[in-house]
C-alpha positions as CSV (number, residue, x, y, z in Angstrom):
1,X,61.2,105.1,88.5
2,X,62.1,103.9,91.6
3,X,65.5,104.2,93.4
4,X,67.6,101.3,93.3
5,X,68.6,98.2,95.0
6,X,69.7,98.4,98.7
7,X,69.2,102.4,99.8
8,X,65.2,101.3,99.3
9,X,66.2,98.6,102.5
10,X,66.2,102.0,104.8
11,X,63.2,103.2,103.9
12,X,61.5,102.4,107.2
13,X,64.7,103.7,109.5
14,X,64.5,107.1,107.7
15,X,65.1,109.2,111.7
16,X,61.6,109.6,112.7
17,X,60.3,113.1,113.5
18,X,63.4,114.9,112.1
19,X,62.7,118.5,110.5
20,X,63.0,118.5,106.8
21,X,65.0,121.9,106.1
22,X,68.7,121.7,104.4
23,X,71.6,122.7,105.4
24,X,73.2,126.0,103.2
25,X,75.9,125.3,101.2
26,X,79.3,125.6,102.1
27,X,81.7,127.2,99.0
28,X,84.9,125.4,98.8
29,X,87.6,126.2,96.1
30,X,87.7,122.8,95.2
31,X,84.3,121.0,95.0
32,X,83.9,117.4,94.7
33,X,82.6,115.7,92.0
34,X,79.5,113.2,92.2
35,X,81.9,110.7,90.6
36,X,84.5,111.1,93.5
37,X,81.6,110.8,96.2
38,X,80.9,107.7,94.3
39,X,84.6,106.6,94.9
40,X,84.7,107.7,98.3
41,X,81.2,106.4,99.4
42,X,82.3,102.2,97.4
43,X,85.8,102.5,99.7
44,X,83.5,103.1,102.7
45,X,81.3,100.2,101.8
46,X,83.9,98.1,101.0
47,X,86.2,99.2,104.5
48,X,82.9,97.9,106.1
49,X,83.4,101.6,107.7
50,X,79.4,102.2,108.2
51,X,79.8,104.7,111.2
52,X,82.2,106.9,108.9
53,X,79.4,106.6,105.7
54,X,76.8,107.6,107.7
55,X,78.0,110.2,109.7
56,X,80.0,112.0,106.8
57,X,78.3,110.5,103.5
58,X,74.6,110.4,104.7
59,X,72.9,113.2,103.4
60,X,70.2,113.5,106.2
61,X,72.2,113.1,108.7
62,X,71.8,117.2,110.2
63,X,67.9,115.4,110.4
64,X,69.3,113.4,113.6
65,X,67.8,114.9,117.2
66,X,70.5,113.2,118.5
67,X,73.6,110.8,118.7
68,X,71.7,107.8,119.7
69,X,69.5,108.0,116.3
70,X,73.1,107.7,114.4
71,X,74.2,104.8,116.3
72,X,71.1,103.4,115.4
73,X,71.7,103.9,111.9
74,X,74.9,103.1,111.8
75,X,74.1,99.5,113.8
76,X,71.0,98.7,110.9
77,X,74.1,99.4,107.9
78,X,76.0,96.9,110.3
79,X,73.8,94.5,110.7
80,X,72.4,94.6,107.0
81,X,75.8,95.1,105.3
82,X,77.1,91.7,107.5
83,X,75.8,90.0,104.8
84,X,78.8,89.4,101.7
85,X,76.3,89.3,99.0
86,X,74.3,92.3,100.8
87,X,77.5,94.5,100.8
88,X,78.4,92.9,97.1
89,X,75.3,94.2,95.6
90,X,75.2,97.6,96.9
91,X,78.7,98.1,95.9
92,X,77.9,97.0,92.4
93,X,75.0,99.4,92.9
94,X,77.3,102.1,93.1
95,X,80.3,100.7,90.6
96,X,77.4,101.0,87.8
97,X,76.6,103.9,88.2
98,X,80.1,105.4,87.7
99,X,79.6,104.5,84.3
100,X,76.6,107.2,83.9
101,X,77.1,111.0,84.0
102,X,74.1,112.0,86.4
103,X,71.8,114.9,85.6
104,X,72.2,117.6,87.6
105,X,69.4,119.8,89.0
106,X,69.3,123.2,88.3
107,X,70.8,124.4,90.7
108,X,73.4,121.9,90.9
109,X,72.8,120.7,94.2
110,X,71.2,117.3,93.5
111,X,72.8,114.4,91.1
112,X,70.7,111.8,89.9
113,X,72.2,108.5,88.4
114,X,70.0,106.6,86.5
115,X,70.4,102.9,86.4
116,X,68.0,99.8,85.0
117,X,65.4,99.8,87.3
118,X,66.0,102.5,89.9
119,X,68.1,105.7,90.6
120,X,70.7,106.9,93.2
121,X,70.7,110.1,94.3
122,X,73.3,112.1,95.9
123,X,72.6,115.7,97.7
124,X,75.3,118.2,98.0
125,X,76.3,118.7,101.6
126,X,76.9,121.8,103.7
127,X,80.5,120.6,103.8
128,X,80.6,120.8,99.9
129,X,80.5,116.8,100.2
130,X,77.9,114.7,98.1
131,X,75.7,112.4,100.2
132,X,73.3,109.7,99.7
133,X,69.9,109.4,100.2
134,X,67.8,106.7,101.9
């Protein structure tokens, strides 16, 4: 299965020669839920706030050697996202799948939506957050 829709448009501006390791994870009292990054991450899309996505919704974004490989992202989400029936579709990407319960890994750091045709995957965060992947 392949992941869905719009993320897949990224696949070649993944930050070249970034180090693969993760981050640990933080432990929070209150954690958020892969439905409420869902939330947060549609409002982001639909402020047309791409800096704000990427920098605290991106999942790989500790991968970055430096700011001017964010600003880069962040212009390609511009650019792409520009587009009304661009941004439409990926935030009925993410509306669907608000309407599944993801599977969680096993150790409940990775939750997997599975939609007609693709996935979306959210990682969680060293700020307890739930990102996206590209």
């Amino acid at each position: 299965m392949t992941r869905i829709a719009f993320p897949i448009v990224f696949a070649s501006i993944l930050l070249a020669g970034c180090g693969s390791g993760e981050s640990p994870q933080a432990e929070t009292p209150e954690r958020e839920t892969p439905a409420q990054a869902l939330h947060a991450i549609i409002q982001l899309y639909e402020a047309r706030d791409f800096d704000s996505l990427i920098r605290t919704r991106y999942a790989e974004i500790a991968k970055a050697e430096n700011e001017a490989q964010i600003v880069s992202l962040v212009d390609r989400f511009k650019s792409t996202f520009q587009n009304e029936d661009t941004l439409k579709e990926g935030i009925a990407t993410y509306q669907s799948a608000l309407e599944i319960t993801p599977e969680l890994s096993e150790d409940g750091r990775v939750a997997t939506f599975k939609l007609d045709g693709g996935f979306i995957k959210l990682s969680r965060m060293a700020d307890a957050k739930w990102g996206f992947h590209l």
